[in-house]
VEXNUMAR-444821 format. One record per residue (C-alpha): residue number from 1; residue in three letters; x, y, z. Coordinates in steps of 0.5 Angstrom, whole numbers, plus 500, padded with zeros to 3 digits. Example, Ala and Ser with C-alpha at 12.3 -4.5 7.8 and 13.67 -1.06 7.14 Angstrom:
  num  residu   xx   yy   zz
    1     ala  525  491  516
    2     ser  527  498  514
//
This chain:
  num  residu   xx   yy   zz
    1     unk  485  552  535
    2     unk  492  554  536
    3     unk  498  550  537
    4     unk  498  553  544
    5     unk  492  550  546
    6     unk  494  543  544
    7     unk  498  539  548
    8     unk  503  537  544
    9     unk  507  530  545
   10     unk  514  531  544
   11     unk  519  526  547
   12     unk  518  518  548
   13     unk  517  518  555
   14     unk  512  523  554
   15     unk  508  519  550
   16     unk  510  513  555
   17     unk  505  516  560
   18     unk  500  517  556
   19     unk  501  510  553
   20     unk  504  505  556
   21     unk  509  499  554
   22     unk  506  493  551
   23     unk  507  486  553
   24     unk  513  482  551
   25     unk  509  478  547
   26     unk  507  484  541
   27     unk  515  485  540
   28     unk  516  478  541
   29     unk  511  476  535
   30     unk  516  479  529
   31     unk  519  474  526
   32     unk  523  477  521
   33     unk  522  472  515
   34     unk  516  470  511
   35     unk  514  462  514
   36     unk  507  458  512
   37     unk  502  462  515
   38     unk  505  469  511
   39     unk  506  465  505
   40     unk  498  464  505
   41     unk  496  471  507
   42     unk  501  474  501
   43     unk  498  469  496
   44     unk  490  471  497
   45     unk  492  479  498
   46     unk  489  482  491
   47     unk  492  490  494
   48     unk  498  492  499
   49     unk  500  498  501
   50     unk  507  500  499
   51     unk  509  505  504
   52     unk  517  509  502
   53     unk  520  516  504
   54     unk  525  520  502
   55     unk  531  522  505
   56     unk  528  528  508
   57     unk  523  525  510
   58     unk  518  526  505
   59     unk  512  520  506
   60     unk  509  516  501
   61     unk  503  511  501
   62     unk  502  507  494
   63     unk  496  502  494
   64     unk  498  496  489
   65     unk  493  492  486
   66     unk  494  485  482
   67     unk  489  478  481
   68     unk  491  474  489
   69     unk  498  470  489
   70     unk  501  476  484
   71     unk  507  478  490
   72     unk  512  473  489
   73     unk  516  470  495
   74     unk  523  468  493
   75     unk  524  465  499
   76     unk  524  465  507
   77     unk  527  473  506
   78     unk  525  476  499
   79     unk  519  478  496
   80     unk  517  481  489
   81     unk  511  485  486
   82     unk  511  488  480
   83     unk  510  494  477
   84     unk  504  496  472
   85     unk  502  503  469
   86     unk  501  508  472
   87     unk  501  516  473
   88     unk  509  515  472
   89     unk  509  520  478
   90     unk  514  515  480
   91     unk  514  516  487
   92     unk  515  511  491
   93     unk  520  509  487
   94     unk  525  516  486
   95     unk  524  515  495
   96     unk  527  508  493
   97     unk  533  511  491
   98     unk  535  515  496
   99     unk  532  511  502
  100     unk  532  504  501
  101     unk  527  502  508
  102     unk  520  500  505
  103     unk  513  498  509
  104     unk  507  494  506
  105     unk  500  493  508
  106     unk  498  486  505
  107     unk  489  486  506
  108     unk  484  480  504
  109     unk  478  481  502
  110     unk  474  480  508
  111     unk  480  478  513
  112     unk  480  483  519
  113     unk  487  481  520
  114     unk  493  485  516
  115     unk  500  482  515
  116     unk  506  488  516
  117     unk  513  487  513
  118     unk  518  492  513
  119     unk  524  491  509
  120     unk  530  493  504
  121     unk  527  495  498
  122     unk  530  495  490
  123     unk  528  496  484
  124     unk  529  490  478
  125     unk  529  492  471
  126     unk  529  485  469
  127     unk  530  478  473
  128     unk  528  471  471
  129     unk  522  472  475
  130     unk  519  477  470
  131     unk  516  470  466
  132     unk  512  469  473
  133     unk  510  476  474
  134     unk  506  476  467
  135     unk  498  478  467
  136     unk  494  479  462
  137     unk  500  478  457
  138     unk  504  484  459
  139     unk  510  483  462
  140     unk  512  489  467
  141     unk  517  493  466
  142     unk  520  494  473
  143     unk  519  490  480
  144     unk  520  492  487
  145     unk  525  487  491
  146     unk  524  487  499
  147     unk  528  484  503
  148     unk  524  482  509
  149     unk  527  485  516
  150     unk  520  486  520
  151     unk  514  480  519
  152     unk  508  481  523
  153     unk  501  481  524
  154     unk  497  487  526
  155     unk  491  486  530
  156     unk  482  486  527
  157     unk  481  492  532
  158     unk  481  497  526
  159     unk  477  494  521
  160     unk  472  493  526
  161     unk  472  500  528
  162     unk  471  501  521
  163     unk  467  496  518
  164     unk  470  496  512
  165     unk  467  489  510
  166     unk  460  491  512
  167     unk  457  494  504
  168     unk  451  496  509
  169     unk  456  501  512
  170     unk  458  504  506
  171     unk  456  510  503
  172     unk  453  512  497
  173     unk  457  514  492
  174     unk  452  518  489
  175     unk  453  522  495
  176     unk  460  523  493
  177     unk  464  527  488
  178     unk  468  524  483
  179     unk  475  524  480
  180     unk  473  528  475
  181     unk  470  533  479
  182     unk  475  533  484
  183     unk  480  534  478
  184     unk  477  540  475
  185     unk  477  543  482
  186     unk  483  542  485
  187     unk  487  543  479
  188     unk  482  550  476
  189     unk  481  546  470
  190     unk  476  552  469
  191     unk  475  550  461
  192     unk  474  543  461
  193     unk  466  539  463
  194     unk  467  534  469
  195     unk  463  529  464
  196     unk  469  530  458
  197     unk  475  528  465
  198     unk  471  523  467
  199     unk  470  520  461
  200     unk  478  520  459
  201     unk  480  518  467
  202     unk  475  511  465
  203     unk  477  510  458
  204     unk  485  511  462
  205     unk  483  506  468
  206     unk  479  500  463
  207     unk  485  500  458
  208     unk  492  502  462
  209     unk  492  497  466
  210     unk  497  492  464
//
């Protein structure tokens, strides 16, 4: 299909007409700080999705994974979550640098409900609270400071679309390929056996996360 056969939406009163504005009380239920109820949800999410961009518009999705309750919340405006090894790719953090404006996803394990927060984010080399953010016994080398400027929460349509929490949907992953495979492939790493890059992506995963 050519670009000259889709209707394209270019302009917010075009897409308007085909969606219409909601309700005051979606817009009214931003509350731009961190109460009880996000405290509660941030303190049971395990995995948040960090999401940056450059200032040439250039998007980034991370996902951030640590045992429940490793998110601090300073207080009613700042959270806090650690950084733990990785690709060293650095990508959402060189965004940061440039373009200060962050969103994160926070998800519960069986919960349909998501809390978004989208903030200024900074990044910390060292803080009092560094002490707080130890797990396993390693100390992070850096964090990622948000200042809350949007906190809501987003609706369960999605993941009951999806039934995301439902295993007997979830295909079998045998029937998938694995990071070692898609690696040889995508990087034409012609000389090295999928079972050999397998093997160091797990050995890598096991050992390096802290």
């Amino acid at each position: 299909m050519s670009s000259s056969e889709m209707r394209m939406v270019t302009t917010d009163a075009e897409l308007r007409e085909i969606v219409k504005e909601p309700h005051a009380v979606i817009w009214d239920k931003d509350i731009a700080r961190i109460d009880e109820h996000a405290r509660t949800i941030i303190a049971h999410s395990p995995f948040v999705l960090l999401a940056t961009s450059n200032t040439d518009g250039t998007c980034d999705v991370s996902p951030r994974g640590d045992p429940a309750g490793s998110v601090l919340v300073l207080d009613d405006h700042r959270l806090v979550l650690a950084d733990r090894p990785g690709n060293h790719r650095l990508d959402s953090f060189r965004n940061m640098l440039l373009n200060p404006h962050a969103g994160l996803l926070f998800i519960v394990p069986g919960m349909n409900e998501t809390l978004r927060v989208n903030g200024r984010a900074s990044l910390v080399a060292d803080a009092p609270f560094f002490d707080d953010l130890v797990v396993k016994g390693k100390r992070p080398q850096l964090a990622v400071l948000i200042e809350v400027e949007e906190l809501y929460m987003h609706c369960a349509k999605a993941f009951l679309r999806s039934s995301l929490w439902k295993p007997e949907t979830w295909p079998d992953r045998k029937s998938l390929p694995t990071l070692g495979q898609i690696a040889k492939d995508q990087m034409n790493l012609k000389d090295v056996p999928v079972a050999a890059i397998d093997e160091g992506l797990a050995l890598d995963a096991r050992t390096n996360q802290y």
